[in-house]
C-alpha positions in Angstrom: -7.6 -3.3 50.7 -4.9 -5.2 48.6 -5.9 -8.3 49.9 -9.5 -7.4 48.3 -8.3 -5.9 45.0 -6.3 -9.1 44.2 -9.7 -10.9 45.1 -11.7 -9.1 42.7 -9.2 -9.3 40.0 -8.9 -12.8 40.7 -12.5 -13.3 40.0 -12.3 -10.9 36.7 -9.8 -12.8 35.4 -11.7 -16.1 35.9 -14.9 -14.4 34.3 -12.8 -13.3 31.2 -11.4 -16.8 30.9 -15.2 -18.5 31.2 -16.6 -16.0 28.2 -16.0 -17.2 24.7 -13.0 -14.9 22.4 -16.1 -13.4 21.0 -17.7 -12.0 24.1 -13.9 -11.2 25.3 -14.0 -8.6 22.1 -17.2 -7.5 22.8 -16.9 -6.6 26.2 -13.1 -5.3 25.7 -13.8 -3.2 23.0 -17.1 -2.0 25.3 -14.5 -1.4 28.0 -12.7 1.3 25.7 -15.4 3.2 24.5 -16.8 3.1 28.5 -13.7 4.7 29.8 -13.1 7.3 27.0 -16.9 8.1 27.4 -16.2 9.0 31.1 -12.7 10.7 30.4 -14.2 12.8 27.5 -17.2 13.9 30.4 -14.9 15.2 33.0 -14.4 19.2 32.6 -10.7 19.3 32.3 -11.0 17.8 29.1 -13.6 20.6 27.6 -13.4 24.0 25.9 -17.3 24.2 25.4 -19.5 21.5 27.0 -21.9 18.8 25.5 -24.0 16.3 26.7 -23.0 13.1 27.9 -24.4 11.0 24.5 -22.1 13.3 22.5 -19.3 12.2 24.4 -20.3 8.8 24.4 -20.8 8.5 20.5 -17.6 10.6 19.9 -16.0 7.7 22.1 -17.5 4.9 19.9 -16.4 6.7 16.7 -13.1 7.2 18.0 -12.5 3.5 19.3 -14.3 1.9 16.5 -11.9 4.3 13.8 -15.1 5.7 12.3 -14.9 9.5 12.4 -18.3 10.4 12.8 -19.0 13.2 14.9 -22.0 15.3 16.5 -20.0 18.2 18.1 -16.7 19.9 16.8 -13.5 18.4 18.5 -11.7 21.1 18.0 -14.5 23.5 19.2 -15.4 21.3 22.0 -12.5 19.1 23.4 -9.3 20.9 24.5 -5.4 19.4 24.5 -6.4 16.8 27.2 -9.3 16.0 25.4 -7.9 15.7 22.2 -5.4 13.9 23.6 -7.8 11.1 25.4 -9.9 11.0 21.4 -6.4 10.2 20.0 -5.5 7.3 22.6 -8.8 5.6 21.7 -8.2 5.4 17.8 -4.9 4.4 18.7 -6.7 1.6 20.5 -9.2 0.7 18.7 -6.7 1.0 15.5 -4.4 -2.1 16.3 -6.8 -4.2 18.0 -7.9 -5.0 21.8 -5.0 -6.9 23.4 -2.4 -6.7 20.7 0.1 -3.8 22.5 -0.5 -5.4 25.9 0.3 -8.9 24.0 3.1 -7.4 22.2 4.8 -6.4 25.9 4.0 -9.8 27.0 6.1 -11.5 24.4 8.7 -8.6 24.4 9.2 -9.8 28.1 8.5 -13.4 28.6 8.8 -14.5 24.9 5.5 -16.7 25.4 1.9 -16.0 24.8 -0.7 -17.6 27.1 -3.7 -19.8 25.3 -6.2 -17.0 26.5 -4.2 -14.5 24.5 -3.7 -16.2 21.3 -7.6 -17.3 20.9 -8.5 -13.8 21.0 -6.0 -12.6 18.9 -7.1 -15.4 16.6 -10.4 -14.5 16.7 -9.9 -10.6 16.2 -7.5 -11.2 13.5 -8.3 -14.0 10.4 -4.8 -15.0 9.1 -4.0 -17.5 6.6 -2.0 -20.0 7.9 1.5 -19.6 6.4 1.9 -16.6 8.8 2.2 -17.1 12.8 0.5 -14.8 15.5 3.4 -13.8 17.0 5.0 -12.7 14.1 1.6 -11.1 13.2 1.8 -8.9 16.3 5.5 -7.7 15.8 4.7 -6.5 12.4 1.5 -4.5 13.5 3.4 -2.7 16.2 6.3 -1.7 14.4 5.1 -1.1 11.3 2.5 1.4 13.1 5.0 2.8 14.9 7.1 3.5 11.9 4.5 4.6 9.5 2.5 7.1 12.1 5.9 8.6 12.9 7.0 9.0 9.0 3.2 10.6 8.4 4.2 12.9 11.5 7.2 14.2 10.3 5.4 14.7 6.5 2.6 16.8 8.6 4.5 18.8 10.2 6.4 19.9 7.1 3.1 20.2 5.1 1.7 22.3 7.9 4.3 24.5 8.7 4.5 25.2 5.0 0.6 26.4 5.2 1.7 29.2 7.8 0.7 27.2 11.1 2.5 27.9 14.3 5.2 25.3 15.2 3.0 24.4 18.5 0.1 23.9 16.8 1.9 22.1 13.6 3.4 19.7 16.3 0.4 19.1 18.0 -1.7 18.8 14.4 0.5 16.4 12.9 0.6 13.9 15.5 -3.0 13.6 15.6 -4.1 13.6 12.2 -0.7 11.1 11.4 -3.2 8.7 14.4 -6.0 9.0 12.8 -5.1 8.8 9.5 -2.9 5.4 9.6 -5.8 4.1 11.9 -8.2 5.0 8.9 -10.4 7.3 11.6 -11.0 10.6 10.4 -11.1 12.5 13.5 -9.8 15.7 12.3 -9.1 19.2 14.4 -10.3 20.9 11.3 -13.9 21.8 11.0 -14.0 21.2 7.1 -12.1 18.2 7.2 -9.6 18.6 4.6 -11.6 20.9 2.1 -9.2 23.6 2.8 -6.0 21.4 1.5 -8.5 19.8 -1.5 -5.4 21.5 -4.0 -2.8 20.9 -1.7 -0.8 17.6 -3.4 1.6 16.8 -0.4 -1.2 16.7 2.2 -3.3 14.7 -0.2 -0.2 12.1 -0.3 0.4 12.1 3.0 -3.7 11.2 4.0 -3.4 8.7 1.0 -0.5 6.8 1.7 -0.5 6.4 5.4 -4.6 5.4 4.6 -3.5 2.8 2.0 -0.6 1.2 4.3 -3.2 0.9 7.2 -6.2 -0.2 5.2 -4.3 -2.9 3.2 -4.1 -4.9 6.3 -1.4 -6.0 8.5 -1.4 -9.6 7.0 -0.1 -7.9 3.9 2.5 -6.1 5.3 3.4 -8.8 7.6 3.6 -11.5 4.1 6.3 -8.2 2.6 8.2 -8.4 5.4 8.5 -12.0 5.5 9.3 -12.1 1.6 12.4 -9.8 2.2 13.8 -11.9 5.1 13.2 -15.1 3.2 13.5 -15.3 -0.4 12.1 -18.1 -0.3 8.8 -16.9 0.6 6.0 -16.4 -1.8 3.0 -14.5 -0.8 0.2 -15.8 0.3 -3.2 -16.1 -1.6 -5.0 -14.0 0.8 -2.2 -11.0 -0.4 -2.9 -11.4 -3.7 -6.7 -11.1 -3.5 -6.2 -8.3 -1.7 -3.8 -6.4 -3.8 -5.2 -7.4 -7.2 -8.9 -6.0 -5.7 -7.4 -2.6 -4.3 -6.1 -1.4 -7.4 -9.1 -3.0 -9.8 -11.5 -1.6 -6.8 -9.7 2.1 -6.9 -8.7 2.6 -10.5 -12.7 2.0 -11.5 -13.9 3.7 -8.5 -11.3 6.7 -9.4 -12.6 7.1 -13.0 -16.5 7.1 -12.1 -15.8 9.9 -9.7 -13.7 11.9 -12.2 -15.9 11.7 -15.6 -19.4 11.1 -13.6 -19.3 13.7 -10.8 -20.4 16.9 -11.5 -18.9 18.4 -8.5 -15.6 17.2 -9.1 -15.5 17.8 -12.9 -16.1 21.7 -11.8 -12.7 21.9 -9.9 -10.2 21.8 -13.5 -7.0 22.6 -11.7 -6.8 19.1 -9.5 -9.7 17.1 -11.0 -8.0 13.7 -11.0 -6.5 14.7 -7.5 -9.8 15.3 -5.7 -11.4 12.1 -7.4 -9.0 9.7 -6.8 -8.9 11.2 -2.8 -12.7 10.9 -2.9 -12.3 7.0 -3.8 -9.3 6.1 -1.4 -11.7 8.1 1.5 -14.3 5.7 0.6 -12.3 2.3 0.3 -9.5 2.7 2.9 -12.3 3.8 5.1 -9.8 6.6 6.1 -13.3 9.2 6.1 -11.3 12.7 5.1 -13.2 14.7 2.3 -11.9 17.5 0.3 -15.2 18.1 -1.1 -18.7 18.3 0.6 -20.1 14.8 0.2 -23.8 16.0 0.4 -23.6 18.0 -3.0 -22.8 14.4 -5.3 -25.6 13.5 -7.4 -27.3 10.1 -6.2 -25.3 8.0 -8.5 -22.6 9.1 -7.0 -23.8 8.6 -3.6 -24.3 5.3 -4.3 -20.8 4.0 -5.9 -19.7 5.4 -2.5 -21.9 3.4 -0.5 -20.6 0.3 -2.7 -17.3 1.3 -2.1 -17.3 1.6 1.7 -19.6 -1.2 1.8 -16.5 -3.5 0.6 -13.8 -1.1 2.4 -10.4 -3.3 2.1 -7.9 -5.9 3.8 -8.7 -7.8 6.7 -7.0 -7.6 9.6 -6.2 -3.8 8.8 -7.6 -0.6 10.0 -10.3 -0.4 7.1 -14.1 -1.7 8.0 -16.1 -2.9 5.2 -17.2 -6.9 4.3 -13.6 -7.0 3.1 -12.1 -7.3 -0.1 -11.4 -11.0 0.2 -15.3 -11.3 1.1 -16.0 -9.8 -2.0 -14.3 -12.1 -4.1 -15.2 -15.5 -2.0 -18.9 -14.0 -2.9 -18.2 -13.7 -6.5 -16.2 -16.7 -6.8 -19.2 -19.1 -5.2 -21.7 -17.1 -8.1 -18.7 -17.7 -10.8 -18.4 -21.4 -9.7 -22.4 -21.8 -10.0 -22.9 -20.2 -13.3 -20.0 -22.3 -14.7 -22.0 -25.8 -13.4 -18.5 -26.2 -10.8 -18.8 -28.4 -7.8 -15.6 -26.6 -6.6 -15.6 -23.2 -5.6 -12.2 -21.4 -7.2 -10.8 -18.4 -8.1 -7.3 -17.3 -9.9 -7.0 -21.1 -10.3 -7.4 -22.2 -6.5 -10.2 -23.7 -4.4 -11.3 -21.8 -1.6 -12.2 -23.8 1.0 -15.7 -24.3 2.2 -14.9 -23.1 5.8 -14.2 -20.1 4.0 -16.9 -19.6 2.2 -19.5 -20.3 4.7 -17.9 -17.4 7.1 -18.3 -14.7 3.7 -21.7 -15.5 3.0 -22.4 -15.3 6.2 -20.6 -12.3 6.7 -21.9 -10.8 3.6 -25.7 -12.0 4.3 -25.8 -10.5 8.1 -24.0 -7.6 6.8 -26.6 -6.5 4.4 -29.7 -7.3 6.6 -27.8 -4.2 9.3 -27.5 -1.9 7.1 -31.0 -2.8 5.7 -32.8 -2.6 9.6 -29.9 0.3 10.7 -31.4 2.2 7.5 -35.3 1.5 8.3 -34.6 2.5 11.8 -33.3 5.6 11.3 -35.6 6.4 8.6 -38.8 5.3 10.5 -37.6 8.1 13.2 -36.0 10.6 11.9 -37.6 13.2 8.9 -34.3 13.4 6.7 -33.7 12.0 2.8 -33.5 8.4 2.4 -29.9 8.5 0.3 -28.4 10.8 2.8 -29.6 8.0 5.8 -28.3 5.3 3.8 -25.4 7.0 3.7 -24.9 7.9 7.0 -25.6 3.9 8.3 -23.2 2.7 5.7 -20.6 5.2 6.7 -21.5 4.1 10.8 -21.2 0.1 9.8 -18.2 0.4 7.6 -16.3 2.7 9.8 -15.6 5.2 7.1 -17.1 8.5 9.0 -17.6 10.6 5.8 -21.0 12.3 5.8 -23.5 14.3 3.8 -23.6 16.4 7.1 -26.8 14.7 8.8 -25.1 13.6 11.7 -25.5 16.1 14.1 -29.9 16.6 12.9 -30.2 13.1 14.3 -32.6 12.8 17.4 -31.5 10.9 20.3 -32.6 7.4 19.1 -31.0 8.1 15.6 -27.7 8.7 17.3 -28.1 5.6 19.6 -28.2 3.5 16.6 -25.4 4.5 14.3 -23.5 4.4 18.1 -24.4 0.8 17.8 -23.5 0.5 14.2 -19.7 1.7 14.6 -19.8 -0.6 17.5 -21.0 -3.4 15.2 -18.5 -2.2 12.5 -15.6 -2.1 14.7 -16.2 -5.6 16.2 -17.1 -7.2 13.1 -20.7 -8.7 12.4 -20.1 -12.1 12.7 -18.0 -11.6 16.2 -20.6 -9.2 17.0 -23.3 -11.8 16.0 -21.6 -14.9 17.9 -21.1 -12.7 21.1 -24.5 -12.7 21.5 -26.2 -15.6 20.3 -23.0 -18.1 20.8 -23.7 -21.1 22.7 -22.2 -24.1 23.6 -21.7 -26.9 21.1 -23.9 -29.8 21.3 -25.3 -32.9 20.1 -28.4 -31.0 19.0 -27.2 -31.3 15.5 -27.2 -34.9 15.4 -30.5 -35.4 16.0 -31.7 -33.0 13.6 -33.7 -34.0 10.9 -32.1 -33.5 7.3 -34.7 -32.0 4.5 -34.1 -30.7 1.0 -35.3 -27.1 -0.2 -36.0 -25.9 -3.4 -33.6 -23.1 -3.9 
């Protein structure tokens, strides 16, 4: 018997080493969701039973960060199953392979070549900052931030009245989910019954705002402190400078447009700006039901999870830094600018090529998950728009048409979290990559009238 295991695994490992980074993601991350699937089956884990594609999409929501749900967790999973939905965000919030690579350097000090093209692949860093310092920053600063928002739970929830058992158990989770940007919650509502409780809305915002502004930009902090020296990079900057301009707009639509909001006087300004960081950190809490905003509304929160944040972080989304690569290239073009730049620097081309590629395949999902959905399933179009932006970007808010949809519905905003979790253009090159070859060459060139 061992003589066979180490056989098979032999062969696995030479399997994993012939697929391309791309397809070791896509198969990885598959992996995850596979496992929870079956772990979230087994009865132990139940309180009230479902069927097997509700444990499957809760699985794909949980590993993918997204928060979307078709059965109450509290309702349906018990402690062990909670427990198993809270390993997977965990997961599927810092990245396939980057704990296991973090042990491996903690203990060898050296990363193989397999490791680091994955890692490479998962995670697009500029080049003044190393993978291996990368990796130290994601684990410790999750580690440090998930057990600050624990402790700032637990105070919050024993101050509500909730048993010391359950306040444990409660903060721990939703401190998880909440630094992974995943909005798996154990309350039914969400967070509608806390929507005028300050200190809970501080805690879901920061720990949301430290995970969705992206590791890169912690890891460029924490490289400024050690080294003076250090300035931060232009990826940072973007980043930073499109968060605040991104959330201060987004904020004040939601607060003078929104009908809903504008009703509760008491924390008006609180409740909008939450509304906005849900949206763009990708986090997916609501303190108000998102299926009574007027269609305007709906749609600045489409456009805000559409872009979601950082790279590299826990939020979904094209990216911020997409965003302005996209603008810059239409800036450049209007100006009559060979040279595509923005806050006084050229971006390079390579650069550009993977955002409007990545804003381009982007679009035409949520365009085809949208027809799909709609083509089978009799609900409003906005509130199915919604819905597949919320799947793609990984946000998990909803107007509350997740559990009406039939089984194909469900199938395909599984396959949208998946695709949102992955990336589109990992997603895209697991699938259609091929080998390199000299096909290119003998290619004919010809103009086009554009």
């Amino acid at each position: 018997m061992p003589n066979s295991f180490q056989r098979l695994a032999k062969k696995y490992k030479l399997l994993k080493q012939g697929w391309t980074p791309q397809q070791n993601l896509f198969y990885g991350f598959l992996t995850y969701i596979l496992i929870g699937a079956i772990l979230l089956s087994l009865p132990i884990a139940h309180k009230n039973s479902a069927v097997i594609l509700d444990h499957f999409f809760i699985a794909t929501s949980a590993v993918s960060t997204t928060g979307l749900v078709t059965v109450s967790i509290f309702d349906t999973y018990n402690g062990f199953g909670q427990f198993v939905i809270m390993a997977l965000i965990q997961l599927g919030g810092i990245g396939y392979l980057t704990f296991t690579t973090f042990m491996l350097l903690s203990t060898t000090r050296k990363m193989t070549l397999w490791h680091k093209k994955i890692l490479s692949t998962e995670f697009t860093l500029p080049k003044t900052i190393k993978i291996t310092d990368f990796l130290k920053s994601v684990i410790l600063f999750t580690i440090i931030m998930e057990l600050i928002g624990a402790i700032l739970f637990f105070i919050a929830f024993k101050n509500e009245g909730m048993q010391t058992g359950e306040a444990l158990w409660s903060s721990i989770f939703h401190s998880v989910s909440t630094f992974c940007t995943a909005g798996f919650s154990l309350f039914n509502d969400s967070f509608m019954g806390y929507a005028d409780n300050g200190f809970v809305n501080f805690i879901i915002s920061m720990l949301a705002i430290c995970g969705s502004l992206g590791f890169i930009v912690i890891t460029d902090f924490g490289m400024m402190i050690k080294n003076r020296s250090h300035k931060l990079s232009f990826t940072t900057k973007i980043v930073l400078y499109g968060f605040v301009i991104l959330l201060t707009v987004g904020t004040a639509f939601f607060y003078f447009l929104e009908p809903t909001i504008a009703e509760s006087t008491d924390s008006r300004f609180l409740t909008a700006f939450f509304q906005c960081m849900t949206a763009m950190t990708t986090v997916g809490f609501n303190t108000v039901d998102f299926g009574m905003f007027t269609q305007a509304m709906m749609l600045i929160c489409i456009f805000l999870m559409y872009i979601g944040a950082s790279p590299s972080g826990t939020a979904g989304g094209i990216k911020i830094t997409t965003l302005t690569a996209v603008f810059a290239i239409m800036k450049s073009r209007l100006r009559g600018r060979k040279n595509i730049t923005f806050l006084g620097r050229q971006i390079p081309y390579e650069r550009l090529y993977i955002a409007t590629s990545a804003f381009i395949f982007y679009t035409i999902i949520i365009v085809f998950g949208t027809f799909l959905i709609t083509l089978t399933n009799d609900l409003k179009f906005e509130d199915i728009l919604f819905e597949v932006s919320s799947a793609l970007g990984t946000v998990g808010i909803s107007t509350g048409i997740t559990g009406d949809l039939n089984t194909f519905g469900k199938f395909v905003v599984i396959l949208l979290m998946f695709i949102g979790r992955l990336g589109v253009l990992t997603f895209g090159l697991a699938i259609w990559s091929k080998t390199m070859s000299n096909e290119e060459e003998r290619l004919l060139k010809e103009d086009i009238a554009v």
